[in-house]
C-alpha positions as CSV (number, residue, x, y, z in Angstrom):
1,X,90.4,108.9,76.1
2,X,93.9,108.5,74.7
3,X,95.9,105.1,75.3
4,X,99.7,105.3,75.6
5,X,101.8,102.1,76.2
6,X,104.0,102.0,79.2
7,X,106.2,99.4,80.8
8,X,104.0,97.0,82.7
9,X,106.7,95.5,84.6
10,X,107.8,99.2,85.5
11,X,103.8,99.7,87.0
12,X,103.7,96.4,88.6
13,X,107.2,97.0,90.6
14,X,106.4,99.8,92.2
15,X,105.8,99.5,96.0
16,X,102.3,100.2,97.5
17,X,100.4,99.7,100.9
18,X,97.3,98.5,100.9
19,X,94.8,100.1,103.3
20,X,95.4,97.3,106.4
21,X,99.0,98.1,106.1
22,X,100.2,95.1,103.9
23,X,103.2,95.8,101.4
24,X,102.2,94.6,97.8
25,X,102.7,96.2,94.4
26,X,100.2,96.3,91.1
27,X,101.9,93.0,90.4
28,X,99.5,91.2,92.2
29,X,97.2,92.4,89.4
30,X,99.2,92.1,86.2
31,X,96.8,89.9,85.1
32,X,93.8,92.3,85.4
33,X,92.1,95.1,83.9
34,X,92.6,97.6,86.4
35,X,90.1,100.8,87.1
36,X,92.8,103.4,89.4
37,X,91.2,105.3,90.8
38,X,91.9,108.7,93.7
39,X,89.2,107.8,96.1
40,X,87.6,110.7,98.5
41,X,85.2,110.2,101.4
42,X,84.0,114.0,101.4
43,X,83.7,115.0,97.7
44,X,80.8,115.8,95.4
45,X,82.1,112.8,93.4
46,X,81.7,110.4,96.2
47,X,78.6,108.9,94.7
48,X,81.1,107.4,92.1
49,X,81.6,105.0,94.8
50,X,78.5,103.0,93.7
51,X,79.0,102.8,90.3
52,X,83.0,101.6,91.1
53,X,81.8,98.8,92.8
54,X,78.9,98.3,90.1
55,X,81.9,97.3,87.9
56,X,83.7,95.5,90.6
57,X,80.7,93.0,90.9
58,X,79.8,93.0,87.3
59,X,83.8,92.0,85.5
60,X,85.9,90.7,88.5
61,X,85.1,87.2,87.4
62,X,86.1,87.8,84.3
63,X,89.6,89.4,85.4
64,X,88.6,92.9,86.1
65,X,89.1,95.1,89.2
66,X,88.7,98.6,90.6
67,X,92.0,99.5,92.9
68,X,91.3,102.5,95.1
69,X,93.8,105.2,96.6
70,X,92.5,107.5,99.1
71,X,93.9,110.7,98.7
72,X,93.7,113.8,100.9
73,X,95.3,115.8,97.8
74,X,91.7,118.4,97.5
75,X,90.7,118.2,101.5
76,X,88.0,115.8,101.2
77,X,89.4,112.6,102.8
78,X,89.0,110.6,106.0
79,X,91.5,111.3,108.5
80,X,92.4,107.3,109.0
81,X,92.5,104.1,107.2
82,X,90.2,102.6,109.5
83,X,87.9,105.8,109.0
84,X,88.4,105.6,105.3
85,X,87.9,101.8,105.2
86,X,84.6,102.0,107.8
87,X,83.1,104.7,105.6
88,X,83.6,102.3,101.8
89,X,82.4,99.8,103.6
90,X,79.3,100.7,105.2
91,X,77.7,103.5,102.8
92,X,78.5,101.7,99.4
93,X,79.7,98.1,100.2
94,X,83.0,98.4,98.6
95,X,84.5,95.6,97.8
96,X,87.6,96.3,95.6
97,X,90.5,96.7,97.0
98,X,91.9,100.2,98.6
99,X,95.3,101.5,99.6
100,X,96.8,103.7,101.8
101,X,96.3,107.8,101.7
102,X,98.8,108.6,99.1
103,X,99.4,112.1,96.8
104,X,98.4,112.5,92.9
105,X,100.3,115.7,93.0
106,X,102.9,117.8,93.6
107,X,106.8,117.1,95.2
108,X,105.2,114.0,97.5
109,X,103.5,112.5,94.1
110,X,102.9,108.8,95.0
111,X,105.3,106.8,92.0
112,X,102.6,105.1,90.7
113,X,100.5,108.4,90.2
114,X,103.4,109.8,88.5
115,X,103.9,107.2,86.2
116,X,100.2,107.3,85.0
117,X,99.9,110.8,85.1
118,X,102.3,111.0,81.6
119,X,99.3,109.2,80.2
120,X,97.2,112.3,78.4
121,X,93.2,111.9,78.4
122,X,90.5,112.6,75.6
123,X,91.6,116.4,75.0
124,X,95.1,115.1,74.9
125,X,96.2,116.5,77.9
126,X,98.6,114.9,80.4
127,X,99.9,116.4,84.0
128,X,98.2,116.8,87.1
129,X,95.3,114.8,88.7
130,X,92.4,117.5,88.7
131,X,90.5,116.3,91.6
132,X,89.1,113.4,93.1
133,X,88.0,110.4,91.1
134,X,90.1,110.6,88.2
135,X,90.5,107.2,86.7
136,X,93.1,105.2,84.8
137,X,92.1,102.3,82.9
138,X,95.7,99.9,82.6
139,X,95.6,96.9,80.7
140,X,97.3,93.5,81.6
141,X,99.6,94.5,78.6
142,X,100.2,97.9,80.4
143,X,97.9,100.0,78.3
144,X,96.9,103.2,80.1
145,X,93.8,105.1,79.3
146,X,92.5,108.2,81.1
147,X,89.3,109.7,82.4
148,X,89.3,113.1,84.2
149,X,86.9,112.8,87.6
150,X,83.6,113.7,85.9
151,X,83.4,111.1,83.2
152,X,81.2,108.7,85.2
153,X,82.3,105.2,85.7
154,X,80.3,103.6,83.6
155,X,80.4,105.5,81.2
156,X,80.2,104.5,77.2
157,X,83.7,104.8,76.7
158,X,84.9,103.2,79.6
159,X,82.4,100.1,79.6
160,X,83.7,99.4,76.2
161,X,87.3,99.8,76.7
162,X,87.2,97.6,79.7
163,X,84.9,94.7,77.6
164,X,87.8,95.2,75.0
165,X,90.4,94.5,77.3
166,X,88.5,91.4,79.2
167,X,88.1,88.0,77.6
168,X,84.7,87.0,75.8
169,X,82.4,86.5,78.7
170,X,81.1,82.7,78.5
């Protein structure tokens, strides 16, 4: 995991959709330790679902939260919002909030994923998203770690970088 400071306000600006259709931006969040991460319905990954919304229930009160963006960038996504939304919702109880289909990669690369994709991970590599469920930890102070898809949610490093970025807990 490597950190790299970026502009917050530059993050929290740009446009997004949220999975109903409703315009907001990550500045709703600004406040929050945020988990990004590329959400897939049909991936090996999937699983990782439960263990996102492990962490949603276990920091949101303490100013945490997982944002997920479906992406059909590898082939493994749900053809609509209402499918992708159905699916969170009913075979892991997701909770956190989820965006519209957007792409990680390539010439149609979402703004947002281009932004965080300058931040390298633990083998000091930045660039492309390598499949589904990578994740990007962003501070309220616009700190942005990485974790390529198969470091597990809760794993070491990221439980102790998001209880490093979240108040005490009292």
């Amino acid at each position: 995991m490597t950190s790299i400071e970026t502009n917050a306000l530059n993050l929290n600006d740009i446009p997004l959709v949220t999975i109903d259709g409703e315009p907001t931006s990550l500045a709703r969040y600004a406040d929050k330790v945020k988990l990004i991460v590329n959400v897939a319905s049909r991936c090996g990954l999937t699983p990782q679902y439960e263990k996102l919304e492990e962490l949603q229930k276990t920091y949101r009160e303490r100013g945490f939260t997982v944002l997920g963006f479906p992406s059909n960038q590898f082939l493994q996504e749900l053809g609509s919002p209402e499918a992708i939304a159905q699916f969170c919702s009913t075979t892991y109880g997701v909770t956190f909030p989820m965006f519209e289909k957007v792409k990680v990669n390539g010439r149609s690369q979402h703004p947002l994923y281009a932004e965080l994709t300058k931040t390298t991970d633990a083998a000091g590599k930045a660039g492309k998203v390598k499949w589904n469920f990578e994740k990007f930890l962003v501070t309220p102070k616009g700190e942005v770690s990485r974790f390529r898809p198969t470091v597990q949610p809760d794993a070491p490093e990221i439980l102790a970088l998001i209880e490093r970025s979240l108040p005490a807990d009292v």
